[in-house]
C-alpha positions as CSV (number, residue, x, y, z in Angstrom):
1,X,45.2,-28.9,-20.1
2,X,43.2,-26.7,-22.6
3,X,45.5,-25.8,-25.9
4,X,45.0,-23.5,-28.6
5,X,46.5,-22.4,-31.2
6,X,46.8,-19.4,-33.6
7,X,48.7,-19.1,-37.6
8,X,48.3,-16.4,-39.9
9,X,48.4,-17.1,-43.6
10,X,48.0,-15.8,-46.6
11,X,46.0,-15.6,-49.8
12,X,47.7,-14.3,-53.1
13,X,50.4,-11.9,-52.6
14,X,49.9,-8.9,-49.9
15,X,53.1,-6.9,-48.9
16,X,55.8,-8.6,-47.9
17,X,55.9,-8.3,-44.0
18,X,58.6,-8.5,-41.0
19,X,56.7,-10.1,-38.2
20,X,57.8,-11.3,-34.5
21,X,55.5,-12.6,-31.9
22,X,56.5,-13.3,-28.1
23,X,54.7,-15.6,-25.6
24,X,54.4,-14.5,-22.1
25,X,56.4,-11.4,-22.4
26,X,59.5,-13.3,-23.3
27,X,61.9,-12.9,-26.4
28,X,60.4,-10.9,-29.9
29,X,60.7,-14.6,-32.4
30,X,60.7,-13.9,-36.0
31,X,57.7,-15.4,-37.6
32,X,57.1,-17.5,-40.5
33,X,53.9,-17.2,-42.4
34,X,51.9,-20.3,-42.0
35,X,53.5,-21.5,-38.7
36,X,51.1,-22.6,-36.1
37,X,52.1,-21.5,-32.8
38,X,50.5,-23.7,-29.5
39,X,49.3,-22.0,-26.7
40,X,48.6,-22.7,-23.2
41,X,45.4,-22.1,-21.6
42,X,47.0,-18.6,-19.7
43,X,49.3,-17.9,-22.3
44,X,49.3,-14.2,-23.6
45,X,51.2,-13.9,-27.3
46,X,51.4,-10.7,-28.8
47,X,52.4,-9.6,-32.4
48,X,54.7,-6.9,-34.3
49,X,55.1,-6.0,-37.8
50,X,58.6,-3.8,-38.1
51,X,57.4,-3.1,-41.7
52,X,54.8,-0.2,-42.1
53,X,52.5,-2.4,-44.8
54,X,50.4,-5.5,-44.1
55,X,47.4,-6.6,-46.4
56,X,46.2,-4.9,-49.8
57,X,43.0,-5.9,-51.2
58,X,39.9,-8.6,-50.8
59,X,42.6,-11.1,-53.6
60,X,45.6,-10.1,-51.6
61,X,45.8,-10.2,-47.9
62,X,46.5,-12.0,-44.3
63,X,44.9,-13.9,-42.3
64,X,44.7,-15.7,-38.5
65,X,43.7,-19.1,-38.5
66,X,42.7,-20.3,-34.6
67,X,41.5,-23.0,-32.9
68,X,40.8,-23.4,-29.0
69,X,39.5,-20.1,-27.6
70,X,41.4,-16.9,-28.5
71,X,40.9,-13.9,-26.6
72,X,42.6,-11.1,-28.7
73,X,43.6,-7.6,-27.2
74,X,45.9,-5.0,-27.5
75,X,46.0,-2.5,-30.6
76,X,46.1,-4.2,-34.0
77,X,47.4,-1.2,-35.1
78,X,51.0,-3.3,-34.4
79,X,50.3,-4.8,-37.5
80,X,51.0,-1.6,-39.3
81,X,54.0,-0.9,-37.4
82,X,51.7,1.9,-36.1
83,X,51.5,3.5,-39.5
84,X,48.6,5.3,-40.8
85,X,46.1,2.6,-42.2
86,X,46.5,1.9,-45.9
87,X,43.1,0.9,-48.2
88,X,42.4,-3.2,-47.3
89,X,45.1,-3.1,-44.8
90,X,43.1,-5.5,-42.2
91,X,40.7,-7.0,-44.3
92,X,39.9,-10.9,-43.6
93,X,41.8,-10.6,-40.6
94,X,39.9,-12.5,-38.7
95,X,37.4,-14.2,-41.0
96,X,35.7,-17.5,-40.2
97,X,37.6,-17.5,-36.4
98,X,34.7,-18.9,-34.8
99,X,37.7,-19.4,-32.2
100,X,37.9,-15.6,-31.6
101,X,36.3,-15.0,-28.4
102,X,37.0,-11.5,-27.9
103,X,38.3,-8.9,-30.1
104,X,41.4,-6.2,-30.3
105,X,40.9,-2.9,-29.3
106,X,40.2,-1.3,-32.7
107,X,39.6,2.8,-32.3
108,X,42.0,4.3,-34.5
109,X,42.9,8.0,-34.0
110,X,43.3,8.9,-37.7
111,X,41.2,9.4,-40.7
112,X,40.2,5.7,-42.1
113,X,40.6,4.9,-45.8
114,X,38.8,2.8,-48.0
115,X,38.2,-1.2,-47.1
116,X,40.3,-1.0,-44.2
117,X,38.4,-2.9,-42.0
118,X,36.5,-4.6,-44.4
119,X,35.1,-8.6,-43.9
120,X,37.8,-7.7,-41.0
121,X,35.5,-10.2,-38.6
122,X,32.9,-11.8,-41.1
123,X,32.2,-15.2,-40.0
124,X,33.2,-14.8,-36.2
């Protein structure tokens, strides 16, 4: 059976975040930065942020850390609580996941500001 398995981290000190995940539709789990979470090959986990921030800058910020193959959907705007984007608010996301095989939807219908998306996939 194929595994993989997805964290997110984080370097310095971005906003503090409230963050659940759920597997397969199942029960919203408060998350703990750093905590790697296993997947199955057919398993669909999905994120939320309650609080409106996320990361800040290229010294301050979060971070997925994958291995196995990761096919990420859905809006990452979740992240943000759906808020309008803040300056470095996804940037590093998903740097250096060679394991990212496929990549959220990412059109935002609002003006973008500064470093937003910045190094968001660099390495992938």
């Amino acid at each position: 059976m194929n595994h993989s398995s997805i964290s997110l981290i984080q370097a310095g000190k971005p906003n503090l975040i409230d963050l659940y995940y759920c597997i397969n539709d199942s029960n919203w789990i408060k998350y703990n930065i750093g905590r790697k979470i296993l997947l199955k090959s057919k398993d669909v986990i999905q994120f939320k942020n309650n609080s409106p921030f996320f990361s800040i800058n290229e010294q301050n910020y979060y971070q997925f850390v994958m291995e196995g193959g990761i096919k990420a959907s859905g809006k990452v705007e979740s992240l943000i609580n759906f808020r309008n984007l803040t300056c470095g608010c996804f940037i590093n996301l998903f740097k250096n996941c060679i394991s990212l095989l496929e990549s959220p939807y990412m059109l935002y219908n609002t003006e973008l500001m500064n470093s937003c998306y910045e190094s968001m996939f660099e390495g992938c």
